[in-house]
N, C-alpha and C positions, 0 to 999 in steps of 0.2 A: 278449395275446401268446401264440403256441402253448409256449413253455415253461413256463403258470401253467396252460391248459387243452388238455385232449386232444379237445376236440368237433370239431375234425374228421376226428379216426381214429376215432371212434363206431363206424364200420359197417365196421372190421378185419375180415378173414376168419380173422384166426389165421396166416394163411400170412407175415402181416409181422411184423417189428419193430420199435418207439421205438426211434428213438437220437437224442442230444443232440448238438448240435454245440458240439466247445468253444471257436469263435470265434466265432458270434454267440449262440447259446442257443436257434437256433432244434430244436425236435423236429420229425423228420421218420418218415416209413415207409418202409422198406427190405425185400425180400423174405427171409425168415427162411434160406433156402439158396440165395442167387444162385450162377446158373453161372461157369465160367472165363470170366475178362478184362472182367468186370463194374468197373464205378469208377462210386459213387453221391457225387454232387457235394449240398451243404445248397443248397437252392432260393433261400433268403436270401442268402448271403456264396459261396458256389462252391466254398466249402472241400471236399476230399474228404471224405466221413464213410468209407467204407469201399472197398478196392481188391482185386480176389480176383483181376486177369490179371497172371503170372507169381511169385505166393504160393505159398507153401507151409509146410506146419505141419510135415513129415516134411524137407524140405529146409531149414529154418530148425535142424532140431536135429540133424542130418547136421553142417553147416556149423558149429554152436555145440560142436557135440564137438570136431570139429577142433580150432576156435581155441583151446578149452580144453587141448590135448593142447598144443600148441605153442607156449603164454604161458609155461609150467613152464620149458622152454630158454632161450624169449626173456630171460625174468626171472631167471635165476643163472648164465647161461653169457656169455662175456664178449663186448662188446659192440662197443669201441673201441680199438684199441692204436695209440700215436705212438710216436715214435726219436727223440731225439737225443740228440748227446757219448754214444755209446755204451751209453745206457740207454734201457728202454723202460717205458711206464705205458699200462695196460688199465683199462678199466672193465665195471661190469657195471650193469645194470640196478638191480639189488634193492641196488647201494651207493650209487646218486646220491646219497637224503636225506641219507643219515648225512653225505659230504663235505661238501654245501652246509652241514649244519649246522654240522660244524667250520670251516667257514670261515668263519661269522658270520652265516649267513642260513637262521636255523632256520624263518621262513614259508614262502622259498621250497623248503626240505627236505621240511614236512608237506607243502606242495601236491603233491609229487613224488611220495612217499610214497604218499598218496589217490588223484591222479588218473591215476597209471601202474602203480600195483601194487596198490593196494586195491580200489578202485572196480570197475577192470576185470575181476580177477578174481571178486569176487561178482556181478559181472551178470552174466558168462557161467554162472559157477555155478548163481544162479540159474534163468535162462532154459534151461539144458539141463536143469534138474531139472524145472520146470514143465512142457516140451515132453514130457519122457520121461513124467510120470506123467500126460501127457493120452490116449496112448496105452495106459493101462489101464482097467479098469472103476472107477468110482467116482472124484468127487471133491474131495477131503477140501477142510476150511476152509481150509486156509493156503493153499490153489491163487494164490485171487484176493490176497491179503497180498503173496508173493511175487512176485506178476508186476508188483503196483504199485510196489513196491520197484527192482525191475530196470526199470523204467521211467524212476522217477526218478532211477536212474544210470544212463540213457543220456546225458543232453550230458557226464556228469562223468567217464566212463571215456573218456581220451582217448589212446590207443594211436595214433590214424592220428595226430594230431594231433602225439606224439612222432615218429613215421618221419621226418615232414617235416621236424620241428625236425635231427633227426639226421643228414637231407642236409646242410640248410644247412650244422652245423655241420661235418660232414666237408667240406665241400668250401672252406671259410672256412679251416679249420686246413690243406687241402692248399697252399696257396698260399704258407706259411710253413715245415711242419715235415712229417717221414717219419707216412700215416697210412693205418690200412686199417683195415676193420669186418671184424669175427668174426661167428662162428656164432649169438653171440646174436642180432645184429644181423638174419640174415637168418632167422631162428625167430620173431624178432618181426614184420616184415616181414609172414613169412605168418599169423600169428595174427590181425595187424591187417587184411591185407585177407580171411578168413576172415568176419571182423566184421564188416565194411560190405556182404561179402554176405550173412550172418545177419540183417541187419537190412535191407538190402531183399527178401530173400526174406518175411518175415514182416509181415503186416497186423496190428496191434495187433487190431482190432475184430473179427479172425478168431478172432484168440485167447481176446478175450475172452467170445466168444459160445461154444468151445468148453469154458473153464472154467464156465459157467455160462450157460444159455439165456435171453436175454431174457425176460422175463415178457409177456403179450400186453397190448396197449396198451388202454387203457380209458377213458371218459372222464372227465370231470371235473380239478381241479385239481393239477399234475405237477409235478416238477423231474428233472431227469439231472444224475447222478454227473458231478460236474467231472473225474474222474480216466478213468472207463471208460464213460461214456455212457450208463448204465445208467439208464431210466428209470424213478421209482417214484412214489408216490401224493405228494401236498405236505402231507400231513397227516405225514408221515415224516422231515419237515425233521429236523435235529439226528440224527436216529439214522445209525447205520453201515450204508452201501450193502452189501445180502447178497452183491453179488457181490467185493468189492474192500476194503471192511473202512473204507472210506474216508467220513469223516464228512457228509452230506446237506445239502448249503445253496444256497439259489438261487443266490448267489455268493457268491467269497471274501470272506471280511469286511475292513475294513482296506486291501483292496490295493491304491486309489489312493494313500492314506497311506506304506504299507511301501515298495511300488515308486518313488515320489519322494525318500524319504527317500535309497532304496538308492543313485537314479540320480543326488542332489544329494553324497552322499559322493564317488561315482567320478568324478563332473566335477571334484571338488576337488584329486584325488587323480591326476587328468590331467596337469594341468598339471607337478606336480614329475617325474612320469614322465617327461616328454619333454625337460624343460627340463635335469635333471641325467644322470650316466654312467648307463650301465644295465650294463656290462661290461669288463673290460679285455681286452684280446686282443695277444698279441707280433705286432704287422707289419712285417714285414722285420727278426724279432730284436728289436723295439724294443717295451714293454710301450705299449700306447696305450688309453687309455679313451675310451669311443665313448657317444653316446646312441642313439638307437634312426633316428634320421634319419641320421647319421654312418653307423650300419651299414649302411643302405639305401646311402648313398654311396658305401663302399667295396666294400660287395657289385659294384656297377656299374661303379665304375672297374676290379675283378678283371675283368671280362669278364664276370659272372654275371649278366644284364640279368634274367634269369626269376626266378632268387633273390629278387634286389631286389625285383622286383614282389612276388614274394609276401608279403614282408618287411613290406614299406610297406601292401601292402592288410592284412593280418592283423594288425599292430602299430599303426597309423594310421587308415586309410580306417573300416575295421569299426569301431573302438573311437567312433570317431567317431559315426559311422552307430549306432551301440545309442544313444550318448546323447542326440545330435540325436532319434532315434527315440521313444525311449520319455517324452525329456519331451514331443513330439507327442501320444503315445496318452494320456499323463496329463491332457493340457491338455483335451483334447479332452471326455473323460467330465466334467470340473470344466465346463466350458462349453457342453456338451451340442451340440456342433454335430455337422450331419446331412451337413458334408462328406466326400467322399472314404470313408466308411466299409469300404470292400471294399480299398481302396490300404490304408489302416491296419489291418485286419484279417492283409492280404498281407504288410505293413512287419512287423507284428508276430511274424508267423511263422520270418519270413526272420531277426529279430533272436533270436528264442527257437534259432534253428538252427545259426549261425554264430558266436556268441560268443565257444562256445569255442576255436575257430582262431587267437584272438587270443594265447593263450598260448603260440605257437611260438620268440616271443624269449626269452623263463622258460625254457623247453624246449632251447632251442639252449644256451643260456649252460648249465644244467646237464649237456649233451653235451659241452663241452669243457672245463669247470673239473674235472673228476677227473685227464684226462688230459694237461695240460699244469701240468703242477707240476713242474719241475725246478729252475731257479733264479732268483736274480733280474733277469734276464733274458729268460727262457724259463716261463711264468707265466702265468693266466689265474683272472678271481675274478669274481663277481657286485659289481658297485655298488651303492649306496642306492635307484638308483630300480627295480633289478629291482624289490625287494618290491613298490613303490608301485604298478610297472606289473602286480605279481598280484594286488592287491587291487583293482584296476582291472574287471580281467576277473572276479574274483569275486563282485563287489560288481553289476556290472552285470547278470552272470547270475543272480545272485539277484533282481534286481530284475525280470526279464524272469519268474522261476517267481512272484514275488511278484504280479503283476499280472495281472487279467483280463481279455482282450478282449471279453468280452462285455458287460462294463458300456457300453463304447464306443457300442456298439448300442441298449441301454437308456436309455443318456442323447439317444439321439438322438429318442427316440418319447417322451421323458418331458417335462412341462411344467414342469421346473427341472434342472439340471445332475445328473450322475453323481454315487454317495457317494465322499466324498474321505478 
């Protein structure tokens, strides 16, 4: 297998580099400075390894200042303000957790807490720090630390992920009570899409070859950095990747194990999700507790048919789709079958992508539980199965970082099944 030897880049000119793919494991040669609008696909699986038309490393930290300039409003200036019986109640960003936790539901607070105001701000932090000091001479160790870091909270910082949640809820709570979004609201807004084109401006593989230059390929026996593709000698197993800080192993240990464990909890954890309330909401003045198909329903009968869809793909279809999914790609490496390999490769990607979208009902319900507390009447609270349905979505996204697709590939050229 080319991930255990380099004999057929023996006779590299220098002008390429190894890089690993980390959907099948194959190592490939790529040319050390390709031009604009270049896309090198892995010869094995078609995965992209690296994309350099419409990148950029000066327009990714442009755009990552922005967003960083404009989270600071989004997150303490107010967000949501409703009316009624002559009083009114705003909310802000940076209070969601604290209310959710007085109200009884201090998981769905810390998620809130982490994935709208923590996470996001140190990824941006870090990725503009990175970008800024790649544009100086010299590059210190923590380069590669930091940028794996802000890596690993990209699916976690979910800023777009709130916008949406925050339509919904605005336009769910218009249909009942007086309500208009604030300045934070439209601060965040731009922060958030700032982000999504920070992050299609920027090629990982670009960057990482800026922090630190691939080393020239050589032959004999290889592995690449699961994390940055970096490829180094296999006598280096167990030691930490120079460039990424990131520890050397053919593959993840464990990870059919971890990833089934993760994906056999949130199937468990499915069911009471959908089966009990997830929210209460006043309609037509009248407090009504909803499950998560109920909301989809009354999204629809409002007139809101596009909400709906969203609702139901993000809260239903998707959660669906990870689980179906990923006990597929587990089954698969346990039984070493040679089908479909590239469809599960693709499945795989698509489920490590999409996940997080799933948390826009978590999201919605803490957009409107600050602001509709007036009486008993006029009222809004997270139910028992929010949490259930956010451990659903956490449990399955870890299980998606827990698992390798590359065993998938391994198990299929091997003469007994994948390690479990």
């Amino acid at each position: 297998m080319t991930d255990l030897a380099l004999d057929p880049f023996a006779n590299a000119d220098g002008r390429e580099i190894a890089l690993g793919c980390s959907d099948c494991g194959e190592i490939s040669l790529i040319p050390r400075h390709p031009g604009g609008g270049a896309v090198f696909l892995c010869p094995r699986c078609d995965a992209a390894l690296e994309r350099t038309g419409g990148r950029s490393l000066e327009a990714g930290l442009a755009l990552s200042c922005a967003a960083l300039v404009l989270m600071v409003p989004g997150l303490v200036l107010p967000l949501m303000t409703t009316s009624a019986l002559g009083a009114a109640r705003t909310s802000a960003l940076t209070g969601l957790p604290g209310v959710m936790w007085r109200d009884g539901r201090p998981w769905l607070g810390l998620a809130m807490l982490l994935f709208l105001v923590v996470f996001p701000l140190l990824r941006l932090g870090l990725v503009t720090t990175v970008l800024a000091r790649l544009h100086r001479r010299g590059r210190p160790a923590w380069l590669g630390p930091a940028f794996r870091l802000a890596e690993a909270l990209k699916p976690w910082a979910m800023t777009d992920v709130f916008l949406v949640a925050l339509l919904i809820a605005y336009s769910r709570l218009a249909a009942t009570i007086s309500v208009s979004l604030r300045p934070g609201a439209f601060a965040l807004a731009g922060a958030g899409v700032l982000m999504l084109a920070a992050r299609a401006a920027l090629d990982p593989a670009q960057v990482w070859e800026s922090i630190a230059s691939a080393p020239e390929p050589r032959p004999g026996p290889a592995l690449a950095c699961h994390v940055c593709g970096r490829v180094e000698p296999g006598a280096r197993s167990g030691a930490p990747c120079p460039r990424c800080g990131a520890h050397l192993r053919r593959r993840k240990t464990g990870a059919v194990r971890r990833a089934a464990a993760l994906t056999l909890a949130g199937a468990a954890l499915y069911i009471p999700a959908n089966l009990y309330p997830i929210a209460t909401l006043p309609v037509g003045l009248t407090p009504t507790r909803y499950t998560i198909l109920e909301g989809v329903r009354d999204l629809a009968a409002a007139g809101l048919g596009g909400l709906a869809l969203v609702v139901f793909t993000a809260s239903f279809a998707i959660p669906c789709i990870k689980l179906v999914g990923m006990a597929w790609c587990a089954t698969s490496v346990v039984a070493g079958s040679r089908r479909a390999l590239k469809v599960k490769s693709r499945l795989f990607s698509v489920i490590d992508e999409i996940g997080r979208w799933s948390m826009i009902d978590p999201f919605v319900i803490g957009a409107f539980v600050p602001v509709m507390q007036y009486n008993d009447y006029i009222f809004g609270r997270a139910e028992p199965a929010a949490a259930a349905f956010t451990a659903v979505v956490v449990l399955t996204m870890l299980a998606a970082r827990a698992f390798d697709p590359r065993l998938m590939w391994d198990a299929a050229v091997s003469p007994r099944g994948g390690e479990a």
